[in-house]
C-alpha positions as CSV (number, residue, x, y, z in Angstrom):
1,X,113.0,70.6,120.4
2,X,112.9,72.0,123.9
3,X,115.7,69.1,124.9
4,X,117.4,70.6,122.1
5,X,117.6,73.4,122.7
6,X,118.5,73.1,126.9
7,X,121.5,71.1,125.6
8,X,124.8,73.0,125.4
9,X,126.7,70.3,123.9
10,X,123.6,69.0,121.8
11,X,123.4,73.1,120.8
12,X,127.0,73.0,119.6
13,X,126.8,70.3,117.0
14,X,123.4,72.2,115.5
15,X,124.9,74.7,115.5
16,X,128.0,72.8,113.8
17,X,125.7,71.9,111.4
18,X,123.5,74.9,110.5
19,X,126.9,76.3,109.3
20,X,128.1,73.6,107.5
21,X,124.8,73.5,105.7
22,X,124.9,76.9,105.3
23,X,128.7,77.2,104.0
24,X,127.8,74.3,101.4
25,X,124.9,76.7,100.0
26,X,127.2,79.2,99.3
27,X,129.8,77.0,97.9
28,X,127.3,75.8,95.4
29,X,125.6,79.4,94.7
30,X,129.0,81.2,94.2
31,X,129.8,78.1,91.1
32,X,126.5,78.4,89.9
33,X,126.7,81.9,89.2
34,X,128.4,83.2,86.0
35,X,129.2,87.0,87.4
36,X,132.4,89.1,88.5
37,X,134.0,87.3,91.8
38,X,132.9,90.1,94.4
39,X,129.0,90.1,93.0
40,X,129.2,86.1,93.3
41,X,130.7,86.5,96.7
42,X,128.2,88.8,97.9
43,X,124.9,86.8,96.5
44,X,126.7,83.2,98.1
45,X,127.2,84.9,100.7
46,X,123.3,86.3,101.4
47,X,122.7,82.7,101.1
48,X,124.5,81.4,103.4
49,X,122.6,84.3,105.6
50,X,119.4,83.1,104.8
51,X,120.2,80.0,105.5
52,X,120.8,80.5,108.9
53,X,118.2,82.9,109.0
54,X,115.4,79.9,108.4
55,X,117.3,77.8,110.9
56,X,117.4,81.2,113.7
57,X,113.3,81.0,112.6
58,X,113.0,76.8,112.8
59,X,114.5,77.1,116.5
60,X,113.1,80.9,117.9
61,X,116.3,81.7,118.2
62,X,118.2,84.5,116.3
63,X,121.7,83.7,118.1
64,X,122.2,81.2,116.0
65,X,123.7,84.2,113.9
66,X,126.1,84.7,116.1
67,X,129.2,83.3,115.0
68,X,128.4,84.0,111.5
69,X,130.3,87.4,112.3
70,X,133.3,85.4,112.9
71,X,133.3,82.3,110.9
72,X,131.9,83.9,107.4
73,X,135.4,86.3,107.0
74,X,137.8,83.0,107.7
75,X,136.0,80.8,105.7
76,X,135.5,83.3,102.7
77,X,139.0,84.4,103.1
78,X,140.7,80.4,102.6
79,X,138.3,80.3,99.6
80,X,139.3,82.5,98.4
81,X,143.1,81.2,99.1
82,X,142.3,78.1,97.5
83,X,144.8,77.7,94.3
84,X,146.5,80.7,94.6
85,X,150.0,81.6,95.5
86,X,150.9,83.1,99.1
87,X,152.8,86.1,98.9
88,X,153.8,88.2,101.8
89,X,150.3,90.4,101.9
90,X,148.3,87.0,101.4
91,X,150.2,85.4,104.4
92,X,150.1,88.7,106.8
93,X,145.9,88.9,105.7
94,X,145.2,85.5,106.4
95,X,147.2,85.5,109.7
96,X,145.5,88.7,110.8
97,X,141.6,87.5,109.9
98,X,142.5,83.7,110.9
99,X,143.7,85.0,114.6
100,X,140.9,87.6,114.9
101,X,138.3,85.0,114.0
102,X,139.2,82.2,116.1
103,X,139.6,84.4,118.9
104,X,136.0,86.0,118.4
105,X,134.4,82.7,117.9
106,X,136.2,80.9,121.2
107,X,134.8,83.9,123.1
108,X,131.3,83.4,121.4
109,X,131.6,79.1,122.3
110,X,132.8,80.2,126.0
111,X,129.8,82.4,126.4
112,X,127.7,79.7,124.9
113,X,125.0,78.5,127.0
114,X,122.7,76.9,124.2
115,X,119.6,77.7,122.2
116,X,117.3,78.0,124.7
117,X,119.7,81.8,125.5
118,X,119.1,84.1,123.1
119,X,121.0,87.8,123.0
120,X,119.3,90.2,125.1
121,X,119.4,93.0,122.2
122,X,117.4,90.9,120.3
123,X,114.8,90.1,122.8
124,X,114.2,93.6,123.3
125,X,113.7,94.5,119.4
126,X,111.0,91.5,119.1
127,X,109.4,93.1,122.6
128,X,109.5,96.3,120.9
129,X,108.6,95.5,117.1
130,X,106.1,93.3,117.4
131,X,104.7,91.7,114.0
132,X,107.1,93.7,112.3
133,X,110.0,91.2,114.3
134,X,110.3,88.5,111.7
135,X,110.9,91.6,109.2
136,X,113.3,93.1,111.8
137,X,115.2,89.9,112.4
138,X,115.8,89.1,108.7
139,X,117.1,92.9,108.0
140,X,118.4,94.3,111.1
141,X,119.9,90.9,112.7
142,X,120.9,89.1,109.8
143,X,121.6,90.8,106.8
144,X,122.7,94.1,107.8
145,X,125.8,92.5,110.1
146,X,126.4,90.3,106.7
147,X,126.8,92.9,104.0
148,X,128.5,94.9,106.9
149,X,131.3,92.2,107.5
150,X,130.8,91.5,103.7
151,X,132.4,94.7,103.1
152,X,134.9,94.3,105.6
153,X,136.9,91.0,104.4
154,X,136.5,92.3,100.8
155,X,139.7,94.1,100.9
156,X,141.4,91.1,101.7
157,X,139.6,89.3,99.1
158,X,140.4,91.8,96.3
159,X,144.3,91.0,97.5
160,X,144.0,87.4,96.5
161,X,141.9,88.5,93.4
162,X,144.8,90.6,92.2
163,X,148.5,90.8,92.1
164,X,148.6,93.2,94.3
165,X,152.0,92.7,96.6
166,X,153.5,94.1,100.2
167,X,155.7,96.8,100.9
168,X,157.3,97.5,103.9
169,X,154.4,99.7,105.1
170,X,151.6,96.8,104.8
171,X,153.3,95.7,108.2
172,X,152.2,99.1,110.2
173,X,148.6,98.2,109.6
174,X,149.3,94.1,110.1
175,X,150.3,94.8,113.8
176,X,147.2,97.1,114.3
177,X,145.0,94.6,113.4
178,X,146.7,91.6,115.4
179,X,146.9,94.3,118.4
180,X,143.8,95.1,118.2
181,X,142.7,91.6,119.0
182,X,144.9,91.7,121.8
183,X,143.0,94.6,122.9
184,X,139.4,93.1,122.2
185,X,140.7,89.5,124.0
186,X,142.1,90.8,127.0
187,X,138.6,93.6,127.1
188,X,136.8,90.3,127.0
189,X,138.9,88.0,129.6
190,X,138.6,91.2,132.3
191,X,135.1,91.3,131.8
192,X,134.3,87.7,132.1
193,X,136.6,87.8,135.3
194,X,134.2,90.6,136.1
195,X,131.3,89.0,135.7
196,X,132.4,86.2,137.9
197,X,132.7,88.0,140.8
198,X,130.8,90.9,140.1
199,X,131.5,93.8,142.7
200,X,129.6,97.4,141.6
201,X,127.3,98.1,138.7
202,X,130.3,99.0,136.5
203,X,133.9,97.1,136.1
204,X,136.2,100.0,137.1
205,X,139.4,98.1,136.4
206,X,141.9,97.3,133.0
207,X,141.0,98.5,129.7
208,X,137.6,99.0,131.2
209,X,139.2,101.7,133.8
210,X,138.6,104.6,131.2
211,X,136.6,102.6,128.8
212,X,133.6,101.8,128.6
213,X,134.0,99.9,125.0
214,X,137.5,98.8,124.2
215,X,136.4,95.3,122.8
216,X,134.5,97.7,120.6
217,X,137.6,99.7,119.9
218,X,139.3,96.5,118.7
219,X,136.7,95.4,116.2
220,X,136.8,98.7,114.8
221,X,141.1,98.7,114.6
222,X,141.1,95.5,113.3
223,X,139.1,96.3,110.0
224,X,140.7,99.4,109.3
225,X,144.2,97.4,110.0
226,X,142.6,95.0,107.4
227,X,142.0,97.2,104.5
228,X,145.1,99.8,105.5
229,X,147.0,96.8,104.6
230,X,145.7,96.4,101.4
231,X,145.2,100.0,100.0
232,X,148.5,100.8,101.4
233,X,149.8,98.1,98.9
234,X,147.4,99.5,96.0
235,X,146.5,103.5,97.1
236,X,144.2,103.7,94.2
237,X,141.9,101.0,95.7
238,X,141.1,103.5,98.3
239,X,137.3,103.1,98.3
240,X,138.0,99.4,100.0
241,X,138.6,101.3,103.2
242,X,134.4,101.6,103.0
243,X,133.7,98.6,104.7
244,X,135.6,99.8,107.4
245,X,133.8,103.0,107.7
246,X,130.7,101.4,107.7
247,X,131.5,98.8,110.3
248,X,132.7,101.8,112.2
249,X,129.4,104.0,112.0
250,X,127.8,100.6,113.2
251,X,129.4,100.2,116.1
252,X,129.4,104.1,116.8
253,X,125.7,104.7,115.8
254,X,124.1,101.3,116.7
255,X,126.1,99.1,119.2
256,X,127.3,101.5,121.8
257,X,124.1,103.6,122.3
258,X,122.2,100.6,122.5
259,X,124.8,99.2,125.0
260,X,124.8,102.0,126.8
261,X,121.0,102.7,127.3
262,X,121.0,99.3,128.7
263,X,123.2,100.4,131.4
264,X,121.5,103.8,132.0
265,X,118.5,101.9,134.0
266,X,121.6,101.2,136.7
267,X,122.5,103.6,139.7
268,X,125.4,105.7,138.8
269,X,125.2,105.4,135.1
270,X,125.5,109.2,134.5
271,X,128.9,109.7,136.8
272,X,130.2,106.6,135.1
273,X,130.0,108.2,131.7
274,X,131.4,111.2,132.8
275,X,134.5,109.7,134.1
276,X,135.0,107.2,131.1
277,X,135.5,107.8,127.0
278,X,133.3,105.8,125.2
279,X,135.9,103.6,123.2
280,X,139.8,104.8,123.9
281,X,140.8,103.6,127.5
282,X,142.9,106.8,128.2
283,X,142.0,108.8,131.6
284,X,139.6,111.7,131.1
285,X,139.7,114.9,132.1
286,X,137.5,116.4,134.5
């Protein structure tokens, strides 16, 4: 196991296979199941969670959630493609989520270095929970980011669910959503240059100039540019836009502060914050 787990090509194909195994589980549970589409899609898709959860247990390892973030929406969205007809809001959907998850899930492989690394924020809650972890990790690692994302590809899945079709104004919200992976690759490509030649406690330069989260600020646009484009196509399917929200309040309530008390135990973290917005990378006033 320990071999295993040291290998970062040997990691890759588990890993590979965890979520094959894991997509084939809720393949089968969403045909077993005799209910309305989302309810199926929502229980096959706990499955799948659970499946990875048991393999995150097998190795000691919860990051082999990881890319569930970004694989689950792509391959729940071309299920959900399968047989049906691609109109114009079908296409933009599936070119928005497609880009945004292969570009999430490179940046995930690039930062990769096998199952023996395991995401610091998930060290730190099994330091701080204790007994409770294995509770904790199920929960607050697994299922929570799930029903979260859950809720944010349902939109798109209620477009190829429906007849609902584009108008002109479904493109306004399409090129937020491919912008905002723009935003959240090139946030990602500074840092990791960053990283590599790491000069300060704080990267003072592009999007991170004024920001201190703007790959955050792109995973937040590009849900709301995901369910824009479907409500604006069917207004009274407003209450889509939830998963949004709630992938919003996540990040806001959650991510950042976490992120950010990590970066309070360095020199300089208080002047830092007060010279830079927590997600918009536009200049702040003094």
């Amino acid at each position: 196991m320990k071999k295993i787990k040291e290998n970062r090509a040997v990691s890759f194909i588990v890993i590979f296979f965890v979520y094959v195994i894991a997509a084939a589980a809720g393949f089968c549970v969403y045909n077993a199941l005799g209910l309305v589409w989302w309810l199926k899609l929502l229980i096959s898709d706990i499955a799948a969670t659970v499946i990875t959860f048991i393999f995150s247990v097998i190795f000691k390892n919860a990051s082999v959630y990881d890319p569930y973030w970004s694989v689950q929406p792509i391959v729940i969205l071309f299920a959900c493609a399968v047989g049906k007809k691609l109109d114009l809001l079908r296409i933009l959907l599936l070119i928005a989520v497609t880009f945004w998850g292969v570009r999430l899930t490179a940046n995930w492989a690039y930062t990769f270095k096998g199952l023996d690394h395991q995401d610091w924020r998930y060290t730190m809650l099994k330091e701080k929970t204790g007994t409770f972890y294995p509770v904790i990790n199920f929960i607050g690692i697994h299922l929570m980011p799930t029903l979260i994302v859950y809720g944010c590809i349902l939109p798109a899945c209620y477009a190829f669910q429906s007849d609902t079709e584009a108008n002109l104004f479904c493109f306004i919200p399409f090129v937020i959503s491919i912008g905002a992976v723009i935003l959240q690759g090139t946030a990602d490509i500074q840092m990791h240059r960053y990283r590599k030649n790491r000069t300060g406690n704080f990267m003072r330069t592009g999007l991170w100039k004024y920001s201190r989260h703007p790959n955050y600020l792109g995973e937040i646009l590009m849900w709301w540019g995901v369910a824009s484009m479907v409500c604006v196509a069917c207004p009274d399917k407003w209450f889509l836009m939830s998963g949004a929200l709630t992938n919003t309040i996540l990040f806001l309530t959650v991510s950042i502060p976490m992120a950010d008390n990590r970066q309070a135990a360095k020199d300089g973290f208080s002047e830092y914050k007060k010279q830079t917005r927590m997600l918009l990378p536009i200049k702040k006033r003094q």
